[in-house]
N, C-alpha and C positions, 0 to 999 in steps of 0.2 A: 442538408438537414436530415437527421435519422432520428427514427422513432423506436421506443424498445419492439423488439416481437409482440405480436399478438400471443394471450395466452392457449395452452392447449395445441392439440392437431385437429384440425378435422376429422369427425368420422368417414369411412368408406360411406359414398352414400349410389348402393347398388351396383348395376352392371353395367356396365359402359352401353350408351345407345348406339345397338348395330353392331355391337362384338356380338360372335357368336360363343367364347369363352368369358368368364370372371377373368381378368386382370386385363384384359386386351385394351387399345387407347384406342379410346373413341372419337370419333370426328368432332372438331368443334369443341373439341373441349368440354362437353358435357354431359355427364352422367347422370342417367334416371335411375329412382330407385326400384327394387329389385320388389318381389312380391314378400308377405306381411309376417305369417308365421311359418314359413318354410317353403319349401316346393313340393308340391301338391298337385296328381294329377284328377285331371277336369278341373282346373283352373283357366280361365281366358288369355290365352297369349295376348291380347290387347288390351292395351288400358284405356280410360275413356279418351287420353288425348292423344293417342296413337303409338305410343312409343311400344316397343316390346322390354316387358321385364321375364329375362332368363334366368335371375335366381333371386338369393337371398340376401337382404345385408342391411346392416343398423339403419334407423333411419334419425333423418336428417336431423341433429337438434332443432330448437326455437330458432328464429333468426337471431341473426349476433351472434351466440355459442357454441362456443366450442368445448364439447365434454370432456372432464380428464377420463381418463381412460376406463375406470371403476366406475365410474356412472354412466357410461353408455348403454345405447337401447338394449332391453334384454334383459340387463343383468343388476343383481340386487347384491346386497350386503346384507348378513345375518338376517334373511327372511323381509327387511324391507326394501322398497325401494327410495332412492337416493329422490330426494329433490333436485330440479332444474337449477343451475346456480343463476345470478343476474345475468343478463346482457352485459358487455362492456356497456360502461355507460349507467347503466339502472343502481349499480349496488357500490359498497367502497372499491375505489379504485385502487386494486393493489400493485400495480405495475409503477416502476420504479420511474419518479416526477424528475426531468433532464429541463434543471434550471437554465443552463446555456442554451438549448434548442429554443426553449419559450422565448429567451431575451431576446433572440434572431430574428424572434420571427415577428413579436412584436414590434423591433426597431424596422423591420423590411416594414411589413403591413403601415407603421408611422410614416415613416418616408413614402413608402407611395400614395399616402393623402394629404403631405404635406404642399402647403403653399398651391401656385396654380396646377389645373386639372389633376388628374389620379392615372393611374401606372397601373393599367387594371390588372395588367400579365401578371404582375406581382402579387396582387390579390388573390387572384387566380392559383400561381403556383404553389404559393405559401398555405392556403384555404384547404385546396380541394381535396389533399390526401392525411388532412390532419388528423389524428385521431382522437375519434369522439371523445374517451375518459381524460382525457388531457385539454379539452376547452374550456373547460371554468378556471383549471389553472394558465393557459394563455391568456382569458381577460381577466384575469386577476394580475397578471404580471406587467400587460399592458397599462391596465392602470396604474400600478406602481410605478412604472418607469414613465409614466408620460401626464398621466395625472388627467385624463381623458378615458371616459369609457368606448371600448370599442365596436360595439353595437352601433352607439350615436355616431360615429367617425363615419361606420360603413353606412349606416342609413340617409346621411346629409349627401355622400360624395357619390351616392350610387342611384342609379332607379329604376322601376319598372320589375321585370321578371329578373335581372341581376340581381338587384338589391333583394329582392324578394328569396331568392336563391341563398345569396351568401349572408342573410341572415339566418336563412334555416338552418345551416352548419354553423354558424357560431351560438344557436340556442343548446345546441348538443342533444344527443338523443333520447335524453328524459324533457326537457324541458321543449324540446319541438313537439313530442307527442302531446306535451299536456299543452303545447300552445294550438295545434288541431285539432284537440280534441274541442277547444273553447268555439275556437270557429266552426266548426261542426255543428255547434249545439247554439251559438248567442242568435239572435235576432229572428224573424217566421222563417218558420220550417226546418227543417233539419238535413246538412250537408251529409249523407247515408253512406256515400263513398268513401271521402273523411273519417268518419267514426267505424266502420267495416275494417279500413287500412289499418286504424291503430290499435283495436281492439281484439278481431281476431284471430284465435291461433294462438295466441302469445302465454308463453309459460306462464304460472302462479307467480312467480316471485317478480315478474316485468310488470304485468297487472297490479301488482300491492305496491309496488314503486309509483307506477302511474298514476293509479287512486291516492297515494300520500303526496304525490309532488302537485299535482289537480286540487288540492285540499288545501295547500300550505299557501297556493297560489292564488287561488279566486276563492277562500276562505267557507265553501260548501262543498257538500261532498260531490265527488263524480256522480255517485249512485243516485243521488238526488233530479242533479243534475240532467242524466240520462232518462231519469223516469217522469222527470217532469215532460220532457221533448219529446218521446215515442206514446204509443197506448197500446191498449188492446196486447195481444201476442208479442209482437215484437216489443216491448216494452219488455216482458217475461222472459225473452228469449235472453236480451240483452242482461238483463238482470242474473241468471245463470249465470252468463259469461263472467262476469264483475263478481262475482262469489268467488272467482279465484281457488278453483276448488276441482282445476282439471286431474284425470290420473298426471302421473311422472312419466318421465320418457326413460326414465329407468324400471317402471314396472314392466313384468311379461306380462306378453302377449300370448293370452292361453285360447289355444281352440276353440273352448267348449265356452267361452264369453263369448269369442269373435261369432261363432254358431249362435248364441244366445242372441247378441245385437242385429244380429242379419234377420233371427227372423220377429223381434219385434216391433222392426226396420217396414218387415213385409206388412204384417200384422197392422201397421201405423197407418196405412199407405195404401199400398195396391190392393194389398191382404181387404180389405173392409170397403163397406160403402161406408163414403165421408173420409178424414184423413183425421187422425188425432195428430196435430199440429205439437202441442205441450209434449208428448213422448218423445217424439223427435228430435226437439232441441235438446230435448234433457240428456239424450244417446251421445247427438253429437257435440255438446257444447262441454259437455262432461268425460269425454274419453282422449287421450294421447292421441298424436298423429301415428304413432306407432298401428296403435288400434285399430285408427279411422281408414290408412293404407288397408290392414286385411280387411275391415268389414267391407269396403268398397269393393275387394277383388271377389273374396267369397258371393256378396251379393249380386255378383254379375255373373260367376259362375254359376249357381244358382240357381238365377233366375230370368239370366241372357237379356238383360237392362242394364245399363251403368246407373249405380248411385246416384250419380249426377242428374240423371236424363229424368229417372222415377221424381227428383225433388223438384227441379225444372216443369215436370207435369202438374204434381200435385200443391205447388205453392207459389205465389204472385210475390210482385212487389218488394221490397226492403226485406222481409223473411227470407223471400227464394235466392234473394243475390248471397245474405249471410250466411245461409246452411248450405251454396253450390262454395261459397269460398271456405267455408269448413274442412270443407271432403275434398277439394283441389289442396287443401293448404297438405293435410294430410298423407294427402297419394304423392304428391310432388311440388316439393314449396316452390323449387326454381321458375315450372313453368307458370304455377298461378302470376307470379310474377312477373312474370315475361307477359301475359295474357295482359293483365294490369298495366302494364306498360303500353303496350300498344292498344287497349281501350283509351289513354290517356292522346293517344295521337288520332285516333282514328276517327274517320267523318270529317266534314266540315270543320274544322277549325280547331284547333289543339286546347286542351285542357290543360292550359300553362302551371297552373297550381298544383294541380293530382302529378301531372309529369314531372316537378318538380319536385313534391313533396316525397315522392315514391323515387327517385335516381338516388336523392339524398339519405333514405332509411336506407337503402338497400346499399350506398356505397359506404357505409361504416365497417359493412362485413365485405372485405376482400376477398376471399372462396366464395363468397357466397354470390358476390355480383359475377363472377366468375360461369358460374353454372348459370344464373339467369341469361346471361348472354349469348350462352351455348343453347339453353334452352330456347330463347329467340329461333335462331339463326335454326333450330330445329323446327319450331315448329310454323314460322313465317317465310323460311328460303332467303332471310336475308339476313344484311350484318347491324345489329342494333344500331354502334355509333353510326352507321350511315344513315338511319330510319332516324335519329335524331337529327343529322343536320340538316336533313329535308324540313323536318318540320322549326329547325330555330335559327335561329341570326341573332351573329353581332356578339359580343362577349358573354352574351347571354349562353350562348350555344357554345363557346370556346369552356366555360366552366360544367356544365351537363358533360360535354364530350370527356372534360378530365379527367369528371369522376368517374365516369364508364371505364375508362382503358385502364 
């Protein structure tokens, strides 16, 4: 089975961890990004998650994109800068639809739930590397040729954390988000992890997909939706966020902002008795990751605190986790994920859902799981698929492990 190329290249994203030159291959396969607006001395050789960044380089798109090359960080067009295009997945799918591929895979997928038990391999092999913009047209296809929806097939013939799994790839990655974000928010209290995963970080134009697919589905708004579930600050903070109204990752990143935000940052914060919580969010929920990377480096060189550690002091609860995954997503999206990952296993007892739901966003983007795993393996001393199959069994753990490798 072949799928067309993913669109675009990756950008470089920094200096290899542990080269001591730009182009050198770094162990593990994974590359941190480099420092914000240049190389700058009295800058911190360390970053808050230990890595060393030796120099300079675009930083990493949203997750899922890949930049054409004229909208990469940095660099603008006639004086503006470009917008974030969709994720695969969030906007028209313009990659060329391989009506043979879909028939394959829908007749495999048919046969392996026809008649007595199920053929899970096949589930499995067929499922776990599909790509995202092309799943509405596989169940589209399925149903045509079989005359059976394929969600119901998998849901009857499967269960537990499988079923649970191989539903969440065939929701595809607009419709999974907006199917988390419901669970997040339906019934007392509010799933905070859930709604962090889907929300933060994420370009304008994923966000206005999500709010329109959120809308079209459970027929009120997200914004409603979120504001009725949260209060007080975080309510506000969240509310920025859904305004959809981040800088671009193609605008520069100019010194004398990154200076400006570092020290209203201070000013918010350490700088004052009491903390102005509302300036905060509005810094960080409103600037590129491009940004977020130098104000994070500036503010440590500085004022010899990480970003991280100052927001971790100065704020609690559902706030502190959403503005430390802010500035993590920023400085380094691979590792927050990585981090995320192994929050999902660690302690007593595995977070089958978060683990779940986090292999499966992140395994849409192929470089991108890529670096997360490098990023593991950097900052745990171990090899992720093996830290999964410690924590799963059973086919359950045969499909997790797929989409990792």
């Amino acid at each position: 089975m072949s799928f067309p190329p993913p669109q675009g290249n990756l950008p470089p994203y920094g200096a290899p961890y542990g080269a001591s030159q730009p182009g050198q291959t770094a162990p593990h396969g994974y590359q941190t990004p480099a420092g914000a607006y240049g190389q700058q001395t009295g800058y911190p050789q360390q970053q808050q998650f230990g890595q060393q960044y030796p120099g300079y380089a675009p930083q990493q798109p949203p997750y899922g994109t890949s930049l054409p090359q004229q909208q990469q960080y940095g660099m603008q067009q006639y004086g503006q800068s470009m917008p974030t295009p969709p994720s695969p997945g969030y906007g028209p799918n313009t990659m060329p639809v391989n009506d043979a591929t879909a028939a394959s895979a829908a007749d495999a997928l048919r046969k392996a739930m026809k008649g007595m038990g199920t053929d899970e391999a096949t589930l499995i092999r067929t499922l776990c590397h599909y790509p995202g913009p092309f799943i509405p047209h596989l169940k589209q296809t399925y149903q045509q040729r079989h005359k059976r929806s394929l969600e119901s097939d998998v849901a009857s013939e499967t269960r537990s954390h499988f079923e649970f799994a191989l539903l969440s790839i065939l929701r595809g990655p607009l419709q999974q988000d907006v199917f988390l974000l419901n669970k997040s928010l339906k019934g007392l209290g509010t799933n905070e992890d859930l709604l962090n995963d889907v929300l933060i970080a994420r370009s304008n134009a994923d966000l206005n997909a999500i709010k329109q697919a959120y809308q079209s589905t459970y027929h009120h708004t997200l914004e409603s939706a979120v504001s009725g579930d949260l209060s007080a600050l975080t309510e506000r903070l969240f509310s920025m966020i859904l305004s959809a109204t981040r800088q671009e990752e193609s605008a520069l990143v100019l010194p004398q902002s990154v200076d400006a935000d570092v020290e209203e940052l201070h000013r918010s914060t350490e700088g004052k008795h009491g903390t102005d919580e509302l300036k905060v969010c509005s810094i960080l929920s409103s600037r590129s990751d491009g940004q977020i990377r130098a104000v994070a480096l500036a503010y440590e060189a500085k004022y010899r605190l990480s970003l991280e550690k100052v927001l971790a002091k100065e704020f609690s609860g559902h706030m502190k986790t959403a503005l430390i995954q802010m500035v993590r997503a920023g400085s380094d999206r691979a590792m927050r994920d990585a981090i995320l990952l192994e929050d999902s296993m660690a302690g007593l007892g595995t977070k089958d859902d978060m683990l779940i739901s986090r292999v499966v966003r992140y395994h849409w983007d192929r470089p991108h799981m890529g670096q997360v795993k490098g990023a593991y393996k950097v900052k745990y001393g171990k090899d992720l698929v093996q830290r999964i199959k410690g924590e799963t069994s059973g086919d359950y753990q045969k499909l997790l492990v797929a989409m990792v490798e």
